[in-house]
N, C-alpha and C positions, 0 to 999 in steps of 0.2 A: 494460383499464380498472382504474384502481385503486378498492377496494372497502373503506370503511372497517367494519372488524366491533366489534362495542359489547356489551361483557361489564361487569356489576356488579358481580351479587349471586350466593350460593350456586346458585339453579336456571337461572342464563343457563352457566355452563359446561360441564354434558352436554349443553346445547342447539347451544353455537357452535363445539364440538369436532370435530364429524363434520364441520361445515361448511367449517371453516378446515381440513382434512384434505385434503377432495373439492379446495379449491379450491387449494390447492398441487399439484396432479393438471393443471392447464391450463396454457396457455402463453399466454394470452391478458386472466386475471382476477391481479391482483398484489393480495393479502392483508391488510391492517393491523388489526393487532387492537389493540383499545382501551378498557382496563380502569380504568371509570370509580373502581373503589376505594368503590364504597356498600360492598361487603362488604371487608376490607380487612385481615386478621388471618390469623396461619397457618389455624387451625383451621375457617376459613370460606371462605378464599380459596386460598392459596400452595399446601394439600396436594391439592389439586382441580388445577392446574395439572401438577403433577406426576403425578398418578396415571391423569391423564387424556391425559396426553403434548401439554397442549397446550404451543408456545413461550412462552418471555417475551412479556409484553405489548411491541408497539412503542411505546405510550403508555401512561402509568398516572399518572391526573388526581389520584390519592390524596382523593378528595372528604371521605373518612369519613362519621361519623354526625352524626345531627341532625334535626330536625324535617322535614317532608315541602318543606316551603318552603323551607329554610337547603338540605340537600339539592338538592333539583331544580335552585333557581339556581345553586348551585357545580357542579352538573354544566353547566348549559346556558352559564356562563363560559369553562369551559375546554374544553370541547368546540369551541365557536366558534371558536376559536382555533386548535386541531388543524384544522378545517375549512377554514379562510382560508389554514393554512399547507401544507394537502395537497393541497387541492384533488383531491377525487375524487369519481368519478362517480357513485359510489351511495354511499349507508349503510345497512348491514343490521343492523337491531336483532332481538332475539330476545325473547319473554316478557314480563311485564305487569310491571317495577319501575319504580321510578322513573326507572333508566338508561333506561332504554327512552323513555318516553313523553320525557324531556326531552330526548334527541340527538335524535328524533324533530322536534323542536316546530325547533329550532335548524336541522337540516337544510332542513326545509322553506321556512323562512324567508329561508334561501339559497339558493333554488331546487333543492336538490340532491336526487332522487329517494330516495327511504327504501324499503327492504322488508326486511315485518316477519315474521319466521316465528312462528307459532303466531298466525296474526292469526284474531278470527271470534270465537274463548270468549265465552261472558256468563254470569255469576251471572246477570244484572239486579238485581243488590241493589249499590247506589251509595254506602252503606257502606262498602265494601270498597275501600279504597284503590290495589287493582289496576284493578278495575272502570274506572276514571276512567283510571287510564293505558292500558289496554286498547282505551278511545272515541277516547281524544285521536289515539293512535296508528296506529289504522284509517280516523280520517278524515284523515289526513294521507298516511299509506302511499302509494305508487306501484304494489308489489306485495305482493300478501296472499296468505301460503301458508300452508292450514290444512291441520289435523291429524284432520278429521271433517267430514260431508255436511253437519252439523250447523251448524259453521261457519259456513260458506259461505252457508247458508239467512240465518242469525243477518245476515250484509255484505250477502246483496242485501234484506232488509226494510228495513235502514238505508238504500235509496238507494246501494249504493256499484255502480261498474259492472262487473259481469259478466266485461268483458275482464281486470279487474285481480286475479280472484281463481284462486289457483292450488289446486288439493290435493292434496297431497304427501306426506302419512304427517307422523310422531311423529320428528324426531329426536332426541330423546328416549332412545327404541324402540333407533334408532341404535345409543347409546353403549352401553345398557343389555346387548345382544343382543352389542357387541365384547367385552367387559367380563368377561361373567358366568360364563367359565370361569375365568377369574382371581382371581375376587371368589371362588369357589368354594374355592379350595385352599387359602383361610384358613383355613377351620374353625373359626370366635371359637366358638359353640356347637350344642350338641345340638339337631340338628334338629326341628321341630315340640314341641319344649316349653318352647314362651314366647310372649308376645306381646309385640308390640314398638310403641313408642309415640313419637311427635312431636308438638310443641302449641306454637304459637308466635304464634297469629293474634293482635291486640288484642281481638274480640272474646271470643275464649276466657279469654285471660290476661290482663288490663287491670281485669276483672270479680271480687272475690271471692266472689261467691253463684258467678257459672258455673264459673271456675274449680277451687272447691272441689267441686262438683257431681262435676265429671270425677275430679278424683283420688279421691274417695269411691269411683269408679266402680272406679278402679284399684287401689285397694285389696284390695275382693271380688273381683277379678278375680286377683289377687298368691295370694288363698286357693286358686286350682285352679293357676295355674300361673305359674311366675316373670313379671315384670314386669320389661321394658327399657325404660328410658326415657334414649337421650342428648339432654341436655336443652342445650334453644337459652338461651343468656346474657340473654336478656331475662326468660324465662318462668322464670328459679334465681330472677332477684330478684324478680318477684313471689310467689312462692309463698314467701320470706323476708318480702317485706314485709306478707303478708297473714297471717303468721303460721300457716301451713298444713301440715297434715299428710300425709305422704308413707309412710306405716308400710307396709311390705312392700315397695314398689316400688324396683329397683335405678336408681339414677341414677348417669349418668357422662358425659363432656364431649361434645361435638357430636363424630362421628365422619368419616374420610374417606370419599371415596366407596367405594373396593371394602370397606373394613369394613362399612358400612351396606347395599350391597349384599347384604354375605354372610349380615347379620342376617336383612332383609328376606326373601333366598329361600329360607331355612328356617324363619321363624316360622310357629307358627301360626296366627297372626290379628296385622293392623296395624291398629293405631288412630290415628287421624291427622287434620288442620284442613292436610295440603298437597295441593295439586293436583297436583302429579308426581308422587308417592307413590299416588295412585288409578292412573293411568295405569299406572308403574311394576308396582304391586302383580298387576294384570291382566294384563300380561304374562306373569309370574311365577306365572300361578295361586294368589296369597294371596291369601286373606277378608281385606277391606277396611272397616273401620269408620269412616267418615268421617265428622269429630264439628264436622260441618256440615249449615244448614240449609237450605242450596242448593249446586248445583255449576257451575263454568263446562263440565265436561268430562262430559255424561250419556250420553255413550256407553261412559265405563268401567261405565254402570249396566248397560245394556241387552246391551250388549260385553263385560262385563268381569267382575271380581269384586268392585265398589263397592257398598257396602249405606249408605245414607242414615240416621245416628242423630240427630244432632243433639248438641250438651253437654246430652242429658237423661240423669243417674244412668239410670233407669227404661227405655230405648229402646238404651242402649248394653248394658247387663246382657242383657236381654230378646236382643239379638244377637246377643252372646259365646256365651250357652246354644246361640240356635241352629246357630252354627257350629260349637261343640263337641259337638251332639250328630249331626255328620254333615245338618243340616236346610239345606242351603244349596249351589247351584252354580254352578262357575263358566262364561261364555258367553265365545264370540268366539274369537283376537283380533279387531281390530278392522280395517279395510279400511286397506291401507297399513301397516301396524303392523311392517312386515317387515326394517328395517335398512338401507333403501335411501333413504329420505328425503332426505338430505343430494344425494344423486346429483341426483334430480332437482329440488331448488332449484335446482344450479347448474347443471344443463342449462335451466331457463327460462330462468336470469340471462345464458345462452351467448347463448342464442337470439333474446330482445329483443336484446341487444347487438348482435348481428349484422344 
């Protein structure tokens, strides 16, 4: 069965790596990987490719950037096209971008079965421009392979049926777990004296009262111990255009994966608006300050090492303290969380097929 795989953005390629790994491992499932180009610059895309040993993309739509509508439709044109010209049996999409929900919509549309891994997350805050591809995506799905009990709970309230939902761990977890002796022998810096920082969401950075809030934060935070921030190319220009002040914190360009890995397992505290960066972090036993006010992923709470602050100055400080004064533990991991994920997606994918 030929199987088309749909990669975009920054966090679908530690997700479709282990996959496209496993499934060159069969004699039975043939590979096409399909790099819509949402993310589409070395620094965001090409070194991820490389460090994560996945191939050349066999199709690369070059969609670039643009509005969520200019986007989505230039993906869902030239993906059609790939579809009618491959003709294959499934599509597996991974992760909530916009790649996703739009091969998603296209697939479906031509009967052709979709499965979606990391299906099940919800904020429930429809704000959130994932959120929407996350819905659109689960109710189209054919197979839903989550990453938590939680999930799973989240598809069958929706109405979705029972048979279709699989749970299979974090690939994630996966890459993260191949990785991390690798990511290790870097040594970019001294262990546990620094906090390291990501902020990218619109809600975060779009806003200058929230915004400003947060680097306030990071500021005071700069006064006990260096501040890392490689900073996403959206989130430079606003904090230029908003005219805003960055006094102590180190900033520097979006990093690859095993550098950012190697930040992440020695910081001492991550601050952060990503969902794979909670997950991540919990693996990794780091304090998690997640500078959000809901999560799709609360099992890195309960599980993991995710602490809920919100962009409040006052709720993020109030944190930092308590992490740094030893007030705070980590739980878990999480059920599944063990490196094998990838295995068993394409053992269901074997086994319907069969």
């Amino acid at each position: 069965m030929k199987v088309l795989n749909v990669v975009g953005a920054r966090p679908n390629f530690m997700k479709v790596a282990p996959i496209v790994e496993e499934m060159k491992k069969t004699t039975d499932l043939t590979g096409i990987l399909v790099h819509t180009g949402q993310h589409y610059d070395d620094g965001m895309s090409d070194v991820f490719f490389r460090e994560l040993g996945i191939p050349a993309p066999d199709v690369h739509l070059g969609v670039g950037s643009g509005t969520h509508a200019e986007q989505t439709a230039r993906i869902m044109m030239g993906f059609e096209k790939v579809c009618e010209r491959e003709k294959p049996g499934m599509v597996l999409v991974v992760g909530d971008v916009n790649s996703t929900m739009a091969c998603t919509i296209v697939a479906a549309k031509l009967l052709i079965p979709v499965a979606h891994v990391e299906a099940g997350l919800r904020s429930f805050d429809r704000t959130m421009p994932e959120e929407i591809n996350r819905l659109v995506t689960d109710a189209l799905a054919e197979l839903l392979f989550t990453t938590s009990r939680d999930a799973g709970d989240n598809l069958r309230r929706e109405g979705v049926d029972p048979r279709k939902i699989h749970f299979v761990g974090n690939v994630m977890i996966d890459t993260l777990l191949k990785h991390r002796t690798k990511a290790a022998e870097l040594q970019v810096e001294k262990p546990k004296q620094y906090a390291l920082v990501t902020l990218h969401r619109p809600s975060n950075v779009d806003d200058p009262g929230v915004l400003g809030d947060i680097l306030s934060a990071l500021e005071e935070i700069s006064k006990s111990i260096p501040v890392i921030f490689p900073i996403h190319p959206r989130t430079a220009k606003r904090v230029s255009e908003f005219g805003l002040s960055m006094n102590g914190i180190r900033i520097m360009d979006p990093l690859g994966y095993l550098e950012f890995l190697n930040l992440m397992s020695t910081a001492a505290v991550v601050l952060t608006d990503s969902g794979g960066l909670q997950e991540e972090t919990t693996i990794l036993g780091v304090p998690c300050l997640t500078l959000r006010y809901n999560t799709e992923r609360p099992v890195t709470i309960t599980d993991g090492t995710n602490i809920m602050v919100g962009p409040d100055k006052g709720r993020i400080l109030e944190a930092f303290r308590r992490v740094t004064n030893g007030d705070w533990r980590p739980a878990g991991p999480p059920e599944y969380w063990d490196g094998h994920a990838a295995e068993r997606i394409i053992r269901v994918i074997r086994a319907i097929r069969g």
